[in-house]
C-alpha positions in Angstrom: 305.0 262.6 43.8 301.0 263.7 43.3 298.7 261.4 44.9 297.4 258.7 43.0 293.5 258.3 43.2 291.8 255.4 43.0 289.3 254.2 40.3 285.7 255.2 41.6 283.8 251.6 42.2 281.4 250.9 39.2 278.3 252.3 39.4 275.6 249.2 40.3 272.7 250.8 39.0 274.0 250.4 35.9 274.1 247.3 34.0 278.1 245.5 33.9 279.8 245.7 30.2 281.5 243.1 28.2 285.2 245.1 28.9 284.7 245.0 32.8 283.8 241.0 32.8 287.4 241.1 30.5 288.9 243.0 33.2 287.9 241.0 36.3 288.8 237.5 33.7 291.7 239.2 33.0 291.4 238.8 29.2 290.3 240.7 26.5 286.7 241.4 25.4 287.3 239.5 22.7 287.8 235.9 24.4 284.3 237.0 26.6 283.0 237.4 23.6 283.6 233.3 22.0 282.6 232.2 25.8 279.3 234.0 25.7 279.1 232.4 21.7 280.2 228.8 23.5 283.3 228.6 21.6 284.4 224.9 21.9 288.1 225.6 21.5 288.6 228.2 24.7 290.8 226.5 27.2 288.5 225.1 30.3 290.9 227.4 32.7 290.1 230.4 30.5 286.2 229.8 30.3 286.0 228.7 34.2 287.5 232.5 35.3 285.6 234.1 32.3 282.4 232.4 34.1 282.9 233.3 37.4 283.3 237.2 36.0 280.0 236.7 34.7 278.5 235.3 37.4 280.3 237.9 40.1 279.2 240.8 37.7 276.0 239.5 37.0 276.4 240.4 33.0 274.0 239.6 30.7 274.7 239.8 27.3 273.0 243.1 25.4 270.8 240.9 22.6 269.7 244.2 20.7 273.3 245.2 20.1 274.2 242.2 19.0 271.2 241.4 16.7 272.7 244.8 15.0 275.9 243.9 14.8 275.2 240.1 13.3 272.0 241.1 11.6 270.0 238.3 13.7 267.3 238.7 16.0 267.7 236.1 19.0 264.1 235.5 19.0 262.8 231.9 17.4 259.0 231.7 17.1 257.1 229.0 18.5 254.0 227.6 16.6 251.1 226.2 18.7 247.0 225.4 17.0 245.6 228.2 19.4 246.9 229.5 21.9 243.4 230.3 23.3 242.7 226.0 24.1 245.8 224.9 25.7 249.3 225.6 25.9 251.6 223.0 27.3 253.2 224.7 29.6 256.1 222.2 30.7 257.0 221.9 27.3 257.7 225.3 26.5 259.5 226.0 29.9 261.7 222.9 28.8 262.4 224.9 25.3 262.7 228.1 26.9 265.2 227.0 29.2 267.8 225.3 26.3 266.7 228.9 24.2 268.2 230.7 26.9 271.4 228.9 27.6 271.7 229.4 24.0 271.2 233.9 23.8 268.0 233.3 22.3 264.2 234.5 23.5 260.7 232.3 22.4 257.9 234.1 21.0 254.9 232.1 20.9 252.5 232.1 18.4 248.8 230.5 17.6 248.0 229.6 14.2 244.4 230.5 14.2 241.9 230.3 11.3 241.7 228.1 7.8 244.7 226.6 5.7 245.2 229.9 4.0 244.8 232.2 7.2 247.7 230.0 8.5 249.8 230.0 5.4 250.3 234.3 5.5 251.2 234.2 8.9 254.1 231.8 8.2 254.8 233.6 5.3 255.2 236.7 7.7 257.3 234.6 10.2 259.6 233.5 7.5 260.9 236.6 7.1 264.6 236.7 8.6 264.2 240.4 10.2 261.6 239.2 12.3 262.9 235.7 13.3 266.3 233.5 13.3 264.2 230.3 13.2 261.1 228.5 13.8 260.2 225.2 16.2 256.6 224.5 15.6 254.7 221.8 17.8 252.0 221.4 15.6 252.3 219.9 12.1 252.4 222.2 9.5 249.6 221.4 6.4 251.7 220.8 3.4 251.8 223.8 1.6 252.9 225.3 4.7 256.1 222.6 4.8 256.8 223.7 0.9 256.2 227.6 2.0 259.1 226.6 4.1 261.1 224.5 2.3 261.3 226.8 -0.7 261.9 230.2 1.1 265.0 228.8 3.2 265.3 232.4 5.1 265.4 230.5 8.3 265.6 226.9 9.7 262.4 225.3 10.7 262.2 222.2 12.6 258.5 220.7 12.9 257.9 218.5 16.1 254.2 217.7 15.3 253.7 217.0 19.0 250.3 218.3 18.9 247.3 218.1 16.0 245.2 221.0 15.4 243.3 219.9 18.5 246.0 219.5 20.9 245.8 215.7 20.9 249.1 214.7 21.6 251.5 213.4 18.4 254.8 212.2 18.5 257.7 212.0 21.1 254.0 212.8 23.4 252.7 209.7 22.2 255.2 207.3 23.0 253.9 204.5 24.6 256.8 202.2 25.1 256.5 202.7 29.2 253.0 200.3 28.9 255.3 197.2 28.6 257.5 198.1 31.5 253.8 198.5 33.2 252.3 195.0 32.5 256.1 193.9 33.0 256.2 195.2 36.5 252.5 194.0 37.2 253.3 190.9 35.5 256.4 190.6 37.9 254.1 190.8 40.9 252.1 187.8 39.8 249.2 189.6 37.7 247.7 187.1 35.0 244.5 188.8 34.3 244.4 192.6 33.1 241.9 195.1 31.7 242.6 198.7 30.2 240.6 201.6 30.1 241.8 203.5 26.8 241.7 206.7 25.6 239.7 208.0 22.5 240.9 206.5 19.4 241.4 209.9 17.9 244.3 210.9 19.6 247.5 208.6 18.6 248.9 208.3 22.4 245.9 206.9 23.3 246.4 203.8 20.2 249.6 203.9 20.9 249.1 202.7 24.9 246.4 200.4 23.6 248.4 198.6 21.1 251.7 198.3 23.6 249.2 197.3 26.1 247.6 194.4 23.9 251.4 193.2 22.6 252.9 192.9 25.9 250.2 191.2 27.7 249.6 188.8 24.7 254.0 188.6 24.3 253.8 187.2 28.0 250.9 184.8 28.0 248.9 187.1 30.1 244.6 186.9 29.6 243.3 190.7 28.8 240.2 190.4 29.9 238.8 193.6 28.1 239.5 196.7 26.5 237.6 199.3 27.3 236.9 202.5 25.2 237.1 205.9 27.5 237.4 209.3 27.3 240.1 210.3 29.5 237.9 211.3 32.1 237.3 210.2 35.7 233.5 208.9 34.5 234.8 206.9 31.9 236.9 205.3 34.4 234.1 204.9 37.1 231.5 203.6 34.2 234.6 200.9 33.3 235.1 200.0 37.2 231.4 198.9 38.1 230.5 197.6 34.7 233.3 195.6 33.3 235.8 195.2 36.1 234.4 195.1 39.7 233.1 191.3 39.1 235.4 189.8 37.2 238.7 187.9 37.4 240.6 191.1 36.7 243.6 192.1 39.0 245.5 194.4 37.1 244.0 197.4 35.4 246.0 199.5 33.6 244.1 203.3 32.6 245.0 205.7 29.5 245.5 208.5 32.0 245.3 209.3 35.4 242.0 210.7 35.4 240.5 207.5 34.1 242.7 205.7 37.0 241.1 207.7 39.8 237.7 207.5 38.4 238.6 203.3 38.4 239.9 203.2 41.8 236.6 205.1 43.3 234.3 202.9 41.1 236.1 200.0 42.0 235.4 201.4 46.0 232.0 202.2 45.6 231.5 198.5 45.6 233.6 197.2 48.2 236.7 196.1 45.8 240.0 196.8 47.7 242.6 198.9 45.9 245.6 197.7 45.8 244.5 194.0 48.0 241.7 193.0 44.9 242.8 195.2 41.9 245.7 197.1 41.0 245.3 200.2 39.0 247.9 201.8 37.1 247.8 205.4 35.0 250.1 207.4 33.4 250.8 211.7 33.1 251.6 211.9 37.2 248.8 214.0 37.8 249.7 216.1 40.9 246.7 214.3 43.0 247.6 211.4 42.5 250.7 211.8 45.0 247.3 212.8 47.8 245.0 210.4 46.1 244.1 207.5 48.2 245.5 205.1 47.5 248.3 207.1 46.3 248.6 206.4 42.4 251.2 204.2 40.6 251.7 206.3 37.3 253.8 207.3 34.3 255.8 210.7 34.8 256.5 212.1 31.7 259.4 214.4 31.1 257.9 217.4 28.9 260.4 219.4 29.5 262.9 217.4 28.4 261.0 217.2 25.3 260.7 220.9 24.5 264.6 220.7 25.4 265.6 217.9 22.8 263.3 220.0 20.6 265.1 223.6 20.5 268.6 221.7 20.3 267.3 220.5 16.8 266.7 223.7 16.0 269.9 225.2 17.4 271.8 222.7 15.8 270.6 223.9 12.2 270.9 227.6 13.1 274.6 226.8 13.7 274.7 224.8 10.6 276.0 221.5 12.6 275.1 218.1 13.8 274.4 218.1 17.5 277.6 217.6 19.3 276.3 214.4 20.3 273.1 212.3 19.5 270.0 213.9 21.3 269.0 211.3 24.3 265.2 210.8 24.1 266.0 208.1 26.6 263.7 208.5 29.9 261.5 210.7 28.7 258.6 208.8 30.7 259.1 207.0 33.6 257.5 204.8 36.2 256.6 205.9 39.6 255.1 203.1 42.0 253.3 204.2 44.3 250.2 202.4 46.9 247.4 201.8 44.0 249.7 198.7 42.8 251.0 195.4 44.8 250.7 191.9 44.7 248.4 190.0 43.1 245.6 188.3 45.3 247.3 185.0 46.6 250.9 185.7 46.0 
């Protein structure tokens, strides 16, 4: 009987195929293929060894061969103002992460230049060869939403979490965490608060004032003022040592961290202890204020969550379905206590 030789090892320069993941699963290409589309019917037996092929091989799927084959391009287009001011960086990572999960790639784009300008290049962008769908973060002027809306060649979900200016809109502006704020300050025998806002042009900033000014007037509480900032560290240490420092005010609660630190040095600068006289209290978790000193008391908010909750909208209407369940926008921002808050004086 001739020797039977054995199969040569694959070669691991080159890049693993849909049939070999099927072989090590030990099912056909076929059922790889509806686990790599997230078919919800496979049996969880059948997708756990299917994973673990994938995972052992290392596969990834080939995106260009299948845009061919299903005519679809696996890219979605994100729309940003300008991408020359700011981009928000934890926002996109948060939609870039669901996009992958999903077999899809992000291609972000500025709209730059007047109403018109901005109108051809969503025209351009509409066009299905170029992408499946669009998730824009800005709001889209209205005969860009009609441009849309009448071309149907691909979905298009606008978040409107950012103006042309990048002032924050939206799921960004959600200023419910100020009441659990003046709650928890409340809760640690507070009675007398001040705020240092944002400008009034950007809606998170109204939005924190006006929860700030219903939960301290809900709860009996004395606002002693509201003061108009700019978000930056002067406009806090201006607000300290001209409004707060000699008054009856324990509790200050800032628009952003920024304004908090420049409060906490003003309040320093003349001999008011932070957290014994005042406690301060700001909100983005700015990564000094973990080293700041006192350490800040502050508002995390989950971005990337966000830009997650976002692109499952959008995947949701590529696949022509309802989410599989409702989207949880739930702890999106949360409170982190840190040293810049305590009792109040003589509790």
């Amino acid at each position: 009987m001739p020797e039977q030789r054995a199969k040569p090892p694959r070669d691991a320069r080159r890049p693993p195929t849909i049939y070999e993941v099927a072989r090590l699963a030990g099912v056909s290409h076929q059922t790889v293929s509806r686990f790599l589309r997230k078919d919800p019917t496979m049996r969880p037996d059948t997708a756990r060894r299917v994973s673990r092929a994938v995972q052992e091989l290392g596969y990834r799927p080939n995106l260009a061969a299948r845009s061919m084959r299903t005519r679809r391009t696996n890219r979605i287009a994100v729309i940003l103002p300008d991408t020359t001011s700011f981009v928000p960086t934890r926002l996109l990572s948060g939609a870039a992460a669901a996009a992958h999960e999903a077999g899809y790639l992000l291609d972000v784009v500025g709209l730059e230049g007047d109403a018109a300008a901005r109108a051809e290049r969503i025209g351009t962008l509409l066009q299905p060869e170029n992408v499946d769908g669009i998730l824009s973060f800005t709001p889209l002027a209205g005969n860009l939403e009609r441009l849309a809306s009448n071309a149907l060649r691909v979905p298009i979900v606008v978040d409107g979490e950012y103006d042309d200016n990048m002032r924050s809109r939206g799921l960004l502006a959600d200023a419910t965490a100020a009441d659990e704020i003046i709650g928890h300050l409340a809760g640690l025998g507070h009675r007398t608060f001040a705020h240092v806002a944002g400008p009034t042009s950007w809606a998170s900033a109204r939005n924190r004032r006006a929860v700030y000014e219903a939960a301290v007037a809900r709860r009996g509480l004395v606002s002693h003022a509201v003061v108009d900032g700019d978000w930056s560290v002067r406009s806090g240490w201006d607000a300290a040592r001209e409004v707060i420092a000699d008054s009856a005010v324990t509790a200050v609660f800032a628009a952003n961290d920024r304004v908090a630190f420049g409060v906490i040095r003003g309040l320093q600068s003349v001999g008011v202890d932070v957290p014994g006289r005042v406690s301060v209290f700001g909100w983005d978790d700015d990564e000094l204020g973990a080293y700041f000193q006192p350490t800040l008391s502050t508002v995390r908010v989950n971005r990337e969550s966000q830009g997650r909750v976002a692109f499952l909208r959008l995947l949701a209407l590529l696949r022509g379905e309802e989410p599989a369940a409702p989207l949880d926008t739930s702890g999106l921002n949360r409170l982190i206590l840190r040293d810049s808050t305590g009792p109040a004086p003589g509790t």
